[in-house]
Backbone bond lengths (Angstrom), bond angles and torsions (degrees), N, CA, C in turn:
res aa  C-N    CA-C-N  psi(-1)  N-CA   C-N-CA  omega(-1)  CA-C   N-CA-C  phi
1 X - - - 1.454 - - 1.514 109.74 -
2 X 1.664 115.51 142.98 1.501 86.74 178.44 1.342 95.92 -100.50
3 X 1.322 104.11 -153.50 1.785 117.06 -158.59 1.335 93.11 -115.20
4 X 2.040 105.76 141.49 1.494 100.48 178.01 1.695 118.22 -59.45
5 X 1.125 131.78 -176.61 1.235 120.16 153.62 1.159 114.06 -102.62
6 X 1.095 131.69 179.85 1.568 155.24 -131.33 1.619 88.69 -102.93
7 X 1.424 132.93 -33.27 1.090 129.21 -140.54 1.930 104.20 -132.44
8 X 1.683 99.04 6.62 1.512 103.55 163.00 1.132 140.32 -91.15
9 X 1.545 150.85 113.06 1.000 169.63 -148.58 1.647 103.16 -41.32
10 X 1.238 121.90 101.25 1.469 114.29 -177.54 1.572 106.44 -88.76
11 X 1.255 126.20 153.23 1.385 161.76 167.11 1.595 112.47 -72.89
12 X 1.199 109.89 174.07 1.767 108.03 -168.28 1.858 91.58 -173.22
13 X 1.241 135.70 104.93 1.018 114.66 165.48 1.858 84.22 -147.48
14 X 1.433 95.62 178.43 1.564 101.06 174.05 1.794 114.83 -82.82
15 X 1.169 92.35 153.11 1.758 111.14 170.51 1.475 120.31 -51.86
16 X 1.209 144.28 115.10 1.233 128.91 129.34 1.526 123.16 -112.73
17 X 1.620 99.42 -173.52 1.217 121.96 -134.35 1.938 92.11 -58.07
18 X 1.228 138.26 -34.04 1.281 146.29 176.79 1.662 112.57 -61.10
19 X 1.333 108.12 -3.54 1.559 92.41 172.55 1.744 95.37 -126.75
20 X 1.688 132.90 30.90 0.822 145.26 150.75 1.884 110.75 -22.50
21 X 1.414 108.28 -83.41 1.268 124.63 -174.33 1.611 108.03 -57.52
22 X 1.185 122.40 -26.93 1.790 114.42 -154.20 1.511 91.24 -118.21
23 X 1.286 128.98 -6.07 1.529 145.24 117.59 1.697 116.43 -23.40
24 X 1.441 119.01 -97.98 0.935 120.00 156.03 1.745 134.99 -16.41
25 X 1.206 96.80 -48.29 1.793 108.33 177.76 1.462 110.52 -70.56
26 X 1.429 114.66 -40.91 1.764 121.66 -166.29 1.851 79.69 -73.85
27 X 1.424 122.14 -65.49 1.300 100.07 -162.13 1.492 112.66 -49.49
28 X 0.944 121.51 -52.40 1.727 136.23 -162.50 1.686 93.43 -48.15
29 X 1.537 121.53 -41.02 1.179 107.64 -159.51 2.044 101.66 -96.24
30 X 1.155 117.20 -10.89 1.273 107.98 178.01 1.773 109.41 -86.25
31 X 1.425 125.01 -7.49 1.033 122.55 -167.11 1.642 113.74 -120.57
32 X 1.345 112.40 -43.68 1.798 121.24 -176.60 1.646 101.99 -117.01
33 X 1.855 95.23 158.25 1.217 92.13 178.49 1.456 134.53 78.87
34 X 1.134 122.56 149.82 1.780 154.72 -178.02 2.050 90.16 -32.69
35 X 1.459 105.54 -65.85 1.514 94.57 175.34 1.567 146.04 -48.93
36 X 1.634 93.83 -50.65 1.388 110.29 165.89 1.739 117.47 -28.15
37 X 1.338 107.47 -60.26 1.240 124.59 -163.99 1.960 116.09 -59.38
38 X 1.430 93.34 -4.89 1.472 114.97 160.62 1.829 112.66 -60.23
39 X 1.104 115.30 -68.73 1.109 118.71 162.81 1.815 128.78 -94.61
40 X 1.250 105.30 -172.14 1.506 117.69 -153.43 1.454 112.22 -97.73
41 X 1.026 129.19 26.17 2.082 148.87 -166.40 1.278 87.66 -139.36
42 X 1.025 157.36 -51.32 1.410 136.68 -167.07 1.615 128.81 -8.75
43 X 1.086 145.44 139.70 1.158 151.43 -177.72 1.458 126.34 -144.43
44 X 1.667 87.23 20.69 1.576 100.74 167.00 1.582 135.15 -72.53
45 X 1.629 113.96 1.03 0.832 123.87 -178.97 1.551 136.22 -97.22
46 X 1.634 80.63 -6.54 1.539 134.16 -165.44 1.209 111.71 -73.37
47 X 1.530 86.76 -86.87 1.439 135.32 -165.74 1.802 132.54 -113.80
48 X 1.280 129.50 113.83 0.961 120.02 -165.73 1.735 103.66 -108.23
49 X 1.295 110.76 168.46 1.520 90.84 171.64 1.292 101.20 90.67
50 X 1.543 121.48 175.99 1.417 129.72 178.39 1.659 144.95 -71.28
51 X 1.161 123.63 113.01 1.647 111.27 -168.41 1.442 119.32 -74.69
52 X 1.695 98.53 -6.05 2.089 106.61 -172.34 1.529 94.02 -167.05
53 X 1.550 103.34 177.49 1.165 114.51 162.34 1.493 105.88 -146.71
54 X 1.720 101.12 -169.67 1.431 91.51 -166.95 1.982 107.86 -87.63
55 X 1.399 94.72 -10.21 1.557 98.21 167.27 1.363 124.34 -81.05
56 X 1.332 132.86 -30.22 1.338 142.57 149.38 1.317 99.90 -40.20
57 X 1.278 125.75 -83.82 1.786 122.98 -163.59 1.295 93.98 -45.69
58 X 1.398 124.00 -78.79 1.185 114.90 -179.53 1.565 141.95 -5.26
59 X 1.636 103.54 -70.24 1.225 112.62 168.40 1.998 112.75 -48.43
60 X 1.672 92.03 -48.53 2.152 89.05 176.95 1.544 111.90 -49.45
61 X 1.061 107.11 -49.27 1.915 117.53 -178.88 1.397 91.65 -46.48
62 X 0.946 141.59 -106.69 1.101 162.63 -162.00 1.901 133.68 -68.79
63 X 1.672 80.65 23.90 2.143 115.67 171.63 1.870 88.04 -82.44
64 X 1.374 94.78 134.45 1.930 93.74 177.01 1.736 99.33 -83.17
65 X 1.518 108.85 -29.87 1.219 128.25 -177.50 1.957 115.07 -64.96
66 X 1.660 93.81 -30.09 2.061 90.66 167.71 1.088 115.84 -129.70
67 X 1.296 108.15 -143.04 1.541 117.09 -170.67 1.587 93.95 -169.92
68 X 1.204 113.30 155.82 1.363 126.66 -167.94 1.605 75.78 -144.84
69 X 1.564 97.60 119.08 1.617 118.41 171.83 1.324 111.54 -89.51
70 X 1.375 158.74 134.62 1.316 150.78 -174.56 1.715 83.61 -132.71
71 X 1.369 110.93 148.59 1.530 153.57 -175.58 1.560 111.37 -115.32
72 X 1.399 110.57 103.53 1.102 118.30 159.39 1.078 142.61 -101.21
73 X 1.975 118.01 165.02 1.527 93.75 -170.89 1.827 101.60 -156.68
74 X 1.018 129.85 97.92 1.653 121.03 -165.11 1.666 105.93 54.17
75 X 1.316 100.22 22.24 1.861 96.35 146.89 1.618 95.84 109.13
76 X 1.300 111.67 -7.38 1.786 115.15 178.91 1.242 113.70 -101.81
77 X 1.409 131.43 139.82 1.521 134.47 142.46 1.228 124.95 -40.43
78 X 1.077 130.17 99.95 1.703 152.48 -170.84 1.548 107.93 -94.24
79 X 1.513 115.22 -43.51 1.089 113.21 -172.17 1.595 115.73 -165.45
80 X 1.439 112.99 176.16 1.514 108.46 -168.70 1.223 117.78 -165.56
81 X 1.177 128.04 151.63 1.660 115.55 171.72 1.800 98.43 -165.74
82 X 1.586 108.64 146.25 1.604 100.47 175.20 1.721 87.37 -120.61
83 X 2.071 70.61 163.16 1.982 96.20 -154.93 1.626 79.13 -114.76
84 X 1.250 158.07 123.71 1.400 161.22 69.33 1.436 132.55 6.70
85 X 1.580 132.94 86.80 1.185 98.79 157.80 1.641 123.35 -102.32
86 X 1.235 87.10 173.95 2.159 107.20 -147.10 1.584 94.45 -158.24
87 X 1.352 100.80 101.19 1.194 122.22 150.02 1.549 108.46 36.03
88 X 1.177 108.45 67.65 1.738 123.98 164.49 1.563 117.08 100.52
89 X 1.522 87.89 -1.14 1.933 94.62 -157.61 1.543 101.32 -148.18
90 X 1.308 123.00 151.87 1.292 140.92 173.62 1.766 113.31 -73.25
91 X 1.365 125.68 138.29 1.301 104.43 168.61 1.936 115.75 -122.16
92 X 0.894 117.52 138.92 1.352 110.23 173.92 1.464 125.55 -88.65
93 X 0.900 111.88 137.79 1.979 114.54 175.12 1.646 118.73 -165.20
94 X 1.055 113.57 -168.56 1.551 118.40 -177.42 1.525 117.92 37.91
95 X 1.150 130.18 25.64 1.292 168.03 -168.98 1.828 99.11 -61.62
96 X 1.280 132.84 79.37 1.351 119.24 163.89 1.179 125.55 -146.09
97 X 1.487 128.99 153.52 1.224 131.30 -172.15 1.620 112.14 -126.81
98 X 1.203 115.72 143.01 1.325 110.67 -160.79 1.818 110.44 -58.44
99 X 1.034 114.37 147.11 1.738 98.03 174.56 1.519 132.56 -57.59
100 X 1.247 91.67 -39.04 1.850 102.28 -171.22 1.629 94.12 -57.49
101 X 1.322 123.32 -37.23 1.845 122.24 171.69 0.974 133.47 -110.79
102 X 1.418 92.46 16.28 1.884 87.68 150.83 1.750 140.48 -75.85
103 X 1.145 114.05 164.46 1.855 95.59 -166.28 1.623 116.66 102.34
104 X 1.897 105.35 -30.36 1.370 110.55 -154.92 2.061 92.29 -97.98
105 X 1.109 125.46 16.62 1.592 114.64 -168.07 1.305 121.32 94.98
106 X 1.060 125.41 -33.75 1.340 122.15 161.39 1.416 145.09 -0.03
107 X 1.070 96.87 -89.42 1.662 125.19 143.55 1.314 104.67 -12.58
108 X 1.449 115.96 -65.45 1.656 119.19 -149.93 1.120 105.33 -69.55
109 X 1.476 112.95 -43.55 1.469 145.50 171.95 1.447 105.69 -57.55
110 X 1.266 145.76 -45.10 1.416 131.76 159.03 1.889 119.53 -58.49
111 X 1.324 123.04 -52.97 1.237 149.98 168.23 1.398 96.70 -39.49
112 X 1.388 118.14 -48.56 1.666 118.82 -160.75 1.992 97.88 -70.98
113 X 1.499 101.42 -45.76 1.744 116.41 -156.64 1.773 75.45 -73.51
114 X 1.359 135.20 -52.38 1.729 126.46 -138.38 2.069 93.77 -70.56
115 X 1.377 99.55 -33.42 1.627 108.71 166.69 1.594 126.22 -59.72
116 X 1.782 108.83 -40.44 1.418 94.05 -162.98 1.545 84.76 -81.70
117 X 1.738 131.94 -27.73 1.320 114.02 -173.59 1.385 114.82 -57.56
118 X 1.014 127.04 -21.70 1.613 126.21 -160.20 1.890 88.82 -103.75
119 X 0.718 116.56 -29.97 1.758 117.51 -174.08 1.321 96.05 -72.83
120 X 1.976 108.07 -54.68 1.381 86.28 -151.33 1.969 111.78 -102.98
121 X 1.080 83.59 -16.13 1.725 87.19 -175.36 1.265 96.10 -94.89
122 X 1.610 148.42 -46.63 1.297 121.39 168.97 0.906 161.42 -150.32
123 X 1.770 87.74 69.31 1.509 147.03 134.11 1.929 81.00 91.01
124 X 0.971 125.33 79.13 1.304 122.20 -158.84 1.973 87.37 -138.59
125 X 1.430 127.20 136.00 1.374 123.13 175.84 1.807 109.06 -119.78
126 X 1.454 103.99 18.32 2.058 96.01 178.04 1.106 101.09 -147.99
127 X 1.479 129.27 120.75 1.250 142.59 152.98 1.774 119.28 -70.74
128 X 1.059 104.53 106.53 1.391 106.87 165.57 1.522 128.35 -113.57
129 X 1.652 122.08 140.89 1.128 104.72 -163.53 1.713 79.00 -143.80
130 X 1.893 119.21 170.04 1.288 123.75 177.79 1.999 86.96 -116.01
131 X 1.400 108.63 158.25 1.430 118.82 165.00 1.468 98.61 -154.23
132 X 1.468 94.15 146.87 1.476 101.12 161.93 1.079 139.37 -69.52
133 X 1.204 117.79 115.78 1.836 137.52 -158.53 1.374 122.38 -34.26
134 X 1.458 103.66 -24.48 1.666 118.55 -146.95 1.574 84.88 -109.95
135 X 1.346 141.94 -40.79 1.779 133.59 139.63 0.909 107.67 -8.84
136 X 1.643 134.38 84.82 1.483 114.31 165.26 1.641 95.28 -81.81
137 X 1.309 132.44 -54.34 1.752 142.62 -171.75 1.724 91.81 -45.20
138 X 1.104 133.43 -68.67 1.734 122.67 -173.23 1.395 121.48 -82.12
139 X 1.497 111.32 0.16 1.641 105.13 141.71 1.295 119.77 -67.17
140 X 1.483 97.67 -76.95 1.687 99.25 169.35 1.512 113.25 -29.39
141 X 1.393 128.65 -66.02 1.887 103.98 -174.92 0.653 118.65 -46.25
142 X 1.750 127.90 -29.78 2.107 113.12 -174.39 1.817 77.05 -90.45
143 X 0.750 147.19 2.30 1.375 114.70 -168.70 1.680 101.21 -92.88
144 X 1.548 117.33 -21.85 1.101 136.70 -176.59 2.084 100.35 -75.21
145 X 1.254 113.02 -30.41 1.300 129.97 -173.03 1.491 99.76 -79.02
146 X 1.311 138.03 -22.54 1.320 123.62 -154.11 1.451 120.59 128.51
147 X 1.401 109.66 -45.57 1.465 116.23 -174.86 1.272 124.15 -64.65
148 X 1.318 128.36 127.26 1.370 138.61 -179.00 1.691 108.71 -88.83
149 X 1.637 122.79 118.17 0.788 98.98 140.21 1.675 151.94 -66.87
150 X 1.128 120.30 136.37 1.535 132.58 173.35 1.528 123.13 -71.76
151 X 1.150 115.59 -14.76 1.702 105.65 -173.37 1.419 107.63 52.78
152 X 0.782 127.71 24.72 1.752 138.00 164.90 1.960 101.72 -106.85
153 X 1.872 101.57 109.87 1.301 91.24 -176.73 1.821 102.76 -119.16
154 X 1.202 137.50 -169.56 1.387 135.32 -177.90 1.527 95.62 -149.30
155 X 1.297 111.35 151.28 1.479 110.80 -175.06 1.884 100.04 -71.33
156 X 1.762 97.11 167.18 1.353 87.12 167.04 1.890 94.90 -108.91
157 X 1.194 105.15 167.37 1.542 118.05 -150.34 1.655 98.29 -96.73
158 X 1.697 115.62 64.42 1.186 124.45 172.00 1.862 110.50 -47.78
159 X 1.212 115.58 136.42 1.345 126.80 -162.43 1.556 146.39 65.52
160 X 1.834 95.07 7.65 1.165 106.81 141.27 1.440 131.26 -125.68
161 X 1.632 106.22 126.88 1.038 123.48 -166.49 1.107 121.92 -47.17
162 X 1.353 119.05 -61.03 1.578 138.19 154.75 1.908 112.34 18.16
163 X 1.954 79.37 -33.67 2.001 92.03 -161.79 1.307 95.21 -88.62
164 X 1.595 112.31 -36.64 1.684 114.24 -158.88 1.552 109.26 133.41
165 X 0.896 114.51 -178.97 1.537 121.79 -170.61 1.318 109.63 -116.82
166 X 1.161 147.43 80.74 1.690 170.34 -142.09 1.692 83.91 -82.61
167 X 1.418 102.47 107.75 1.362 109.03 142.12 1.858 147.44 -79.81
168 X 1.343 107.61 13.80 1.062 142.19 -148.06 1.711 109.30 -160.02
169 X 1.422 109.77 155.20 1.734 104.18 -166.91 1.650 103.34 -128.21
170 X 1.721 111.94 -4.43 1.591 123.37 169.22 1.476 116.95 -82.64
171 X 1.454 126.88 20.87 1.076 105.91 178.90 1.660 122.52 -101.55
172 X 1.428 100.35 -177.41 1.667 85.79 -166.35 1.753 106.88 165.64
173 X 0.966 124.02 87.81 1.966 134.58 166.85 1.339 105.92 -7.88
174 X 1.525 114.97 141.33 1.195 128.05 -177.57 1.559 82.47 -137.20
175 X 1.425 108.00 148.31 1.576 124.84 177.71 1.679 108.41 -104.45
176 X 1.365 100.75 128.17 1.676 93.08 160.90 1.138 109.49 -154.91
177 X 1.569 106.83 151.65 1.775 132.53 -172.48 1.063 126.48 -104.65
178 X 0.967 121.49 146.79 1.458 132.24 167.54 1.601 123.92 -142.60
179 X 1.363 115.56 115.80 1.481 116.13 -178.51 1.686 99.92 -69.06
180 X 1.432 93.66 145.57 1.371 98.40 167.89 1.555 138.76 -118.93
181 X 1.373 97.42 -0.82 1.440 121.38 155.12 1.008 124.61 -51.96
């Protein structure tokens, strides 16, 4: 297959259950592993082991409460992120863009649509999302986006795999907000 270019008209519709697996793969490759390291999110240095599965996505596809946005591009998944709502507020996660295009806006351009859905369809004014603490470069981009860090952190869930395999024993979620009103 070749690769979209940088400069093709991406798509925005919701997830279902048929892009489960190629779901799974876009995350796997923006975060772990030999690919990741294509682009600038990587968390191979991190984390070894798995960032999702196909029952995790699954369950997001098919939350009555979100939506898992998928990004298209000449017929491929480029990118992705799920929108959550939770108790007064929107949440962000599963957030990825393929590597070979990352750097190019993308991102901002997913981040921008996962906001107006939660702003505008339901009617929601705070984005909250968790990142790993030790990210200083992908704090700073949402921080460049709007997002405030909070100094409000949550452990990360050493000994389940589910998360990945922590090469390192400092890690640990940092929360940050953004009104969207």
């Amino acid at each position: 297959m070749n690769s979209p270019s940088r400069t093709a008209q991406p798509t925005f519709r919701a997830a279902t259950d048929a892009d489960v697996v190629p779901l799974v793969s876009l995350v796997e490759s923006a975060y772990r592993g030999e690919s990741s390291l294509a682009g600038w999110t990587s968390e191979a240095s991190l984390l070894g082991g798995q960032r999702t599965d196909a029952g995790g996505v699954a369950a997001a596809v098919l939350n009555p409460d979100g939506q898992v946005l998928v990004v298209e591009s000449k017929g491929e998944i480029i990118a992705c992120c799920q929108v959550e709502r939770r108790d007064g507020h929107a949440y962000f996660g599963m957030f990825a863009v393929r590597p070979t295009l990352q750097g190019g806006g993308l991102g901002k351009a997913v981040l921008a649509e996962a906001e107006r859905l939660a702003r505008d369809e339901w009617g929601v004014d705070e984005m909250r999302m968790t990142v790993i603490s030790v990210r200083e470069e992908l704090l700073a981009w949402y921080v460049r986006r709007g997002y405030v860090r909070t100094g409000e952190t949550a452990p990360f869930p050493y000994g389940d795999e589910s998360f990945g395999l922590p090469t390192r024993d400092d890690l640990e979620f940092e929360v940050l907000v953004k009104k969207l009103g």
